[in-house]
C-alpha positions as CSV (number, residue, x, y, z in Angstrom):
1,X,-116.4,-16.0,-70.0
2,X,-120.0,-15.5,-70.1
3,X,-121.7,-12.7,-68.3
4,X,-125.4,-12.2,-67.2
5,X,-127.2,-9.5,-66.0
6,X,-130.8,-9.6,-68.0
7,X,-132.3,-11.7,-65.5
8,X,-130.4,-13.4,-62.7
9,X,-126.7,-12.7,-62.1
10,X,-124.5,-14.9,-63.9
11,X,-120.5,-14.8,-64.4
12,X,-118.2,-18.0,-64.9
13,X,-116.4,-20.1,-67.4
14,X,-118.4,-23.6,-68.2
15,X,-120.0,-25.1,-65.3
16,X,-117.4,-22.7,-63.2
17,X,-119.1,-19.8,-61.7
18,X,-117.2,-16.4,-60.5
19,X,-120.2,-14.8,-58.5
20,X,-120.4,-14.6,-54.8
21,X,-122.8,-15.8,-52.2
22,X,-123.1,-12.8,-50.3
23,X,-125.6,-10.3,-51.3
24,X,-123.0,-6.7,-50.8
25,X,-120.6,-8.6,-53.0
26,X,-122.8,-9.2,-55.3
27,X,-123.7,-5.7,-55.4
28,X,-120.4,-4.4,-56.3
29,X,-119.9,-7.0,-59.2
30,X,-123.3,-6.2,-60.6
31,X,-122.7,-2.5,-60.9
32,X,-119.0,-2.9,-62.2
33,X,-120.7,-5.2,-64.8
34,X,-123.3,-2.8,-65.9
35,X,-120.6,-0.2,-66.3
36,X,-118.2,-2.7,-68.0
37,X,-115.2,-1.1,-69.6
38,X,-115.9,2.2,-67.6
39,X,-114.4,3.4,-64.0
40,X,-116.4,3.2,-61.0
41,X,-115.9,6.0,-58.6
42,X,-115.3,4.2,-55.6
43,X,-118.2,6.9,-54.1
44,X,-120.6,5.4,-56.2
45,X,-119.8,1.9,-54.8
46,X,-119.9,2.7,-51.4
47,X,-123.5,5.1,-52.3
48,X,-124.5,1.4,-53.6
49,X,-123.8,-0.5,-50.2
50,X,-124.4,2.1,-47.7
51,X,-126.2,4.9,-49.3
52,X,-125.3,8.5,-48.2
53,X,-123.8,6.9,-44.2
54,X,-121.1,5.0,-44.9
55,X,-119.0,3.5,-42.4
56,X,-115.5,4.4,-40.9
57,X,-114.5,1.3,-42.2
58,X,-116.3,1.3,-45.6
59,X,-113.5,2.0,-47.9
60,X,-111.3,-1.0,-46.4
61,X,-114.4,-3.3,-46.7
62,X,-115.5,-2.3,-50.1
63,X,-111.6,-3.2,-50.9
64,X,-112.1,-6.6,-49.3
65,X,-115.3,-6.9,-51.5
66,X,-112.7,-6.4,-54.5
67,X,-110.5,-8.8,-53.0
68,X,-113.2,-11.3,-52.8
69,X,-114.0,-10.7,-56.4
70,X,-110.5,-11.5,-57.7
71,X,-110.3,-14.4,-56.0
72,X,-114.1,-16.0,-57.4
73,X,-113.1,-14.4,-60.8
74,X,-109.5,-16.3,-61.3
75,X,-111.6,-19.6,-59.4
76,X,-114.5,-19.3,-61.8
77,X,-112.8,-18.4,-65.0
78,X,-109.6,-20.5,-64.3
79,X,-107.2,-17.7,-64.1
80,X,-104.1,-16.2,-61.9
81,X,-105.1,-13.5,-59.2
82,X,-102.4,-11.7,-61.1
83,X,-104.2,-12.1,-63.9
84,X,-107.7,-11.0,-63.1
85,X,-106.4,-8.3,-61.7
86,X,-104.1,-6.9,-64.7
87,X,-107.3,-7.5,-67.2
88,X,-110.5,-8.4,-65.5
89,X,-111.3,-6.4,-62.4
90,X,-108.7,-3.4,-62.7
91,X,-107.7,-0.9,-60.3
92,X,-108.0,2.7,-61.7
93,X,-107.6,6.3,-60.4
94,X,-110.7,7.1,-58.4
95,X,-111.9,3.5,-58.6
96,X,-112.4,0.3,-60.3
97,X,-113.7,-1.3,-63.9
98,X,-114.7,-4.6,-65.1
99,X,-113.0,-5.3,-68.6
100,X,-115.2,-7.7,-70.6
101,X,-114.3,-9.1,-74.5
102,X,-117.3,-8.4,-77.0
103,X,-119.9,-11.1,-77.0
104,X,-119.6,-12.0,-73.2
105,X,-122.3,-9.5,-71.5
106,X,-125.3,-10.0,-72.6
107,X,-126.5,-6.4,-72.0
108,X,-124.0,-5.5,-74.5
109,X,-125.2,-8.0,-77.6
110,X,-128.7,-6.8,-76.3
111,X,-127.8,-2.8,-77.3
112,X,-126.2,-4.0,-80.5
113,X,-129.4,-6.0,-81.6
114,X,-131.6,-3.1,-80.7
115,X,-129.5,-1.0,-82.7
116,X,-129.6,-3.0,-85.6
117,X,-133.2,-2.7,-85.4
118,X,-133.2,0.7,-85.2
119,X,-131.0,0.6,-88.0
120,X,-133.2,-1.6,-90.4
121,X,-136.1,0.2,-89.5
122,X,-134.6,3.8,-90.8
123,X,-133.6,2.0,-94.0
124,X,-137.5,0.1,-94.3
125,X,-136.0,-2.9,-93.5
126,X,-139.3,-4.3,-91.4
127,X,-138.5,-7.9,-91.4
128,X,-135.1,-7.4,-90.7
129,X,-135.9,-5.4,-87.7
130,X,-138.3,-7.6,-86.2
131,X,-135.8,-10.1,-86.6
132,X,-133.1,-7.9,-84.4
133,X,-135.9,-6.8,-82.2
134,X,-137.3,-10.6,-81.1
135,X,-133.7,-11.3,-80.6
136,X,-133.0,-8.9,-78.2
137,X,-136.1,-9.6,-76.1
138,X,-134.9,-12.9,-76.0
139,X,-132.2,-12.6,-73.9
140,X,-133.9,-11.5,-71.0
141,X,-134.3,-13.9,-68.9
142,X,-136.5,-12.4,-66.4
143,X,-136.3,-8.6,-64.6
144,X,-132.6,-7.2,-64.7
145,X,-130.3,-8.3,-61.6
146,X,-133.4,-10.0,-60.1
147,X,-131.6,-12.3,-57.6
148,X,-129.6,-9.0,-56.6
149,X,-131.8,-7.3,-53.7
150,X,-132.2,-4.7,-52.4
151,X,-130.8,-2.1,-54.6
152,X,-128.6,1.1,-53.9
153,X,-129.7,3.9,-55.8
154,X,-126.4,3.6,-58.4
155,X,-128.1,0.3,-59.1
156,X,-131.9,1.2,-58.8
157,X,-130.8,3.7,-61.8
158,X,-129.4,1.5,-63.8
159,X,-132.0,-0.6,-63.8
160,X,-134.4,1.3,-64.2
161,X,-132.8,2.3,-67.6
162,X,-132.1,-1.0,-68.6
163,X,-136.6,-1.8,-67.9
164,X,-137.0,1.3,-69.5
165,X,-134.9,0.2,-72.5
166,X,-137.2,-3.0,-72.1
167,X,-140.1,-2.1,-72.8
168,X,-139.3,0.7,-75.8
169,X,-138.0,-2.2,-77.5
170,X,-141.1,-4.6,-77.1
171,X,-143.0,-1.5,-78.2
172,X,-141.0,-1.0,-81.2
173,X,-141.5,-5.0,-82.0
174,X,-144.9,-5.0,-81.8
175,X,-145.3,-1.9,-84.1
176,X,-142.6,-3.2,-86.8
177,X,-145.1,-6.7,-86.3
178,X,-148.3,-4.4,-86.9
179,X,-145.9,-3.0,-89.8
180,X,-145.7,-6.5,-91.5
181,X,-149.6,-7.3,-91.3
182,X,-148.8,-9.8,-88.1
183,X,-151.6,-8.2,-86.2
184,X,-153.0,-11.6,-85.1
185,X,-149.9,-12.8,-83.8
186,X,-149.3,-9.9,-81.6
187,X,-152.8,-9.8,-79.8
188,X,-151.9,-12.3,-77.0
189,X,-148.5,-10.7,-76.3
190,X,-150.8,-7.2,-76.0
191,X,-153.3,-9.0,-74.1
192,X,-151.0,-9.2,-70.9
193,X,-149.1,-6.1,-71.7
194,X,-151.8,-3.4,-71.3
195,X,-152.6,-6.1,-68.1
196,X,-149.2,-5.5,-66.8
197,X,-148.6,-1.7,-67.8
198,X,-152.0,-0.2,-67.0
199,X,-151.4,3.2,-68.0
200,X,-149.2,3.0,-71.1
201,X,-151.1,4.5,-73.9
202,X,-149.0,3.4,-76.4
203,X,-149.7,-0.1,-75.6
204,X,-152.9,0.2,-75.6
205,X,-153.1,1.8,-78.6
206,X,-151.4,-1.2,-80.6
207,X,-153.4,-3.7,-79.1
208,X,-157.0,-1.4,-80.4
209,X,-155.2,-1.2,-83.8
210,X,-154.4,-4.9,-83.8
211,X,-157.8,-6.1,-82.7
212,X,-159.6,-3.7,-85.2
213,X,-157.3,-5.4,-87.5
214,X,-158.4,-8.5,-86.7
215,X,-162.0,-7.9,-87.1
216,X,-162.4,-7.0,-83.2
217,X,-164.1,-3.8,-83.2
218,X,-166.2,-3.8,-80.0
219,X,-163.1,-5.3,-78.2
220,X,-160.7,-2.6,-79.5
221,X,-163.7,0.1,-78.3
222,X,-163.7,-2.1,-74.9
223,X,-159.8,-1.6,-74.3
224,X,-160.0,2.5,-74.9
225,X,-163.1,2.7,-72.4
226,X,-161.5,0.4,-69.6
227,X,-158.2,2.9,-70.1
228,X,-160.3,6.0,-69.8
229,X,-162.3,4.3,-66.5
230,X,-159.2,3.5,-64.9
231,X,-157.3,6.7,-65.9
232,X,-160.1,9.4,-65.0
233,X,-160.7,7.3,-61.6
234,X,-157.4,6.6,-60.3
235,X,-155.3,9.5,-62.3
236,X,-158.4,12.1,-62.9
237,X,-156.8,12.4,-66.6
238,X,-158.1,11.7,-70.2
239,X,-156.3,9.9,-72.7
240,X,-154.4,11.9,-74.9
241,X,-155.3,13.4,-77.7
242,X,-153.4,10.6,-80.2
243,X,-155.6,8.0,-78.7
244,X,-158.6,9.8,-78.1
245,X,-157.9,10.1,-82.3
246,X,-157.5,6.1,-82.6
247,X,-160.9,5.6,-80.8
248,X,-162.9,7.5,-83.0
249,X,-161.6,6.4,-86.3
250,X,-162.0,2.8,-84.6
251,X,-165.5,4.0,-84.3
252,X,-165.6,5.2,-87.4
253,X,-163.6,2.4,-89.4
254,X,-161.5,4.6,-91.0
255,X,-159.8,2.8,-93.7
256,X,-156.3,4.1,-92.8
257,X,-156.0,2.5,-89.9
258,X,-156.3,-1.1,-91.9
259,X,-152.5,-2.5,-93.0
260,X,-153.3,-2.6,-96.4
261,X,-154.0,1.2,-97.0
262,X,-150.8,2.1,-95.0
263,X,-147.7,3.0,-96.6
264,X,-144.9,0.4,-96.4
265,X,-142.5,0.9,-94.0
266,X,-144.8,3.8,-92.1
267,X,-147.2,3.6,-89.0
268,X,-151.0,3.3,-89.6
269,X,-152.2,7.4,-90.2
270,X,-154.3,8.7,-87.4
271,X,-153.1,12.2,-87.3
């Protein structure tokens, strides 16, 4: 079995698919996947389909839901109902859990990759890390649960956490690149980034380092005075103080901020 949930929904065995057509369905399997191995409170299911005013009849249609779901699941992965039941979608006190081997969610070989990053990174393992952290990006495959609309709040939170966990990891890629002196290779990737998150100042910071890197001075300056247009007009704040820092040794060309005067396996020192 091969599960899905960084990008569209995917479940099934081969060319055999175990995910329903209809969208509430699709709602239940999606936050049973993204709790896989864990019990969900049959309150949080029902908050996912109906919010806080459930029907009279909710609790016997969320169990037809599950019903549903055994029946795609032993189609899609070529299985008894019996047996989907016993170890796939289980029944527990209080609620129900998806039970899924290692190496068939991909959320879950996505954690493990970041945390091998993480990993390499405390030991000064750049290239190693970089490694981890490309191939966890990789497997998305577009926003989480994006063919799975709208969301109840259990799910709206758990994606939320998941696009959170997104783009800390792209951050920490592009800083373990800027780490290995790939500050050319990085600028396009920043380029659309500080585009698509406006007001990230972390961003924006790596993609001023990596253009003064390249030789881009004026444009690094550029980026900082764009952020500090739109943040005073449309947010009436400054840049922080750690970036307000960045610009002026930019300005200034201080020679810590090139890759060659850093200390392996540190940041660039703009204190």
């Amino acid at each position: 079995m091969r599960v899905s949930v960084l990008g569209p929904l995917t479940l099934g065995l081969g060319a055999r698919s175990g995910v329903p057509s209809a969208m509430k369905p699709r709602k239940v399997l999606s936050l049973l996947l993204l709790n896989a191995g864990r019990m969900v409170p049959v309150q949080s299911l029902m908050a996912e389909l109906w919010g806080d005013q459930p029907p009279r009849t909710g609790l016997t249609t969320l169990q037809t839901y599950i019903l549903h779901l055994r029946k795609l699941l032993a189609e899609g992965l070529g299985m008894s109902s019996a047996a989907v039941t016993r170890d796939v979608l289980q029944t527990r006190p209080g609620g129900y859990a998806m039970v899924v081997s290692p190496g068939e969610l991909d959320v879950h070989e996505y954690r493990d990759l970041v945390a091998e990053g993480e990993g390499a990174l405390e030991v000064g393992d750049e290239r190693t890390a970089d490694t981890s952290f490309r191939r966890a990006l990789a497997l998305w495959q577009g926003p989480a649960l994006v063919d799975v609309t709208p969301h109840g709040r259990p799910l709206q939170a758990e994606v939320a956490r998941l696009e959170q966990s997104r783009l800390t990891v792209t951050e920490r890629g592009i800083e373990t690149r800027l780490r290995l002196g790939s500050h050319l290779e990085v600028l396009s990737d920043l380029a659309s980034l500080v585009v698509e998150h406006r007001f990230h100042e972390g961003l924006h910071g790596q993609y001023m380092l990596a253009l003064h890197r390249s030789g881009q001075r004026t444009r690094a300056l550029t980026v900082y005075q764009r952020l500090r247009m739109a943040m005073t007009e449309e947010l009436g704040l400054e840049p922080s103080a750690k970036l307000q820092r960045l610009q002026q040794a930019v300005l200034v060309s201080d020679p810590r901020l090139d890759h060659e005067a850093g200390t392996p396996g540190r940041g660039p020192v703009v204190a």
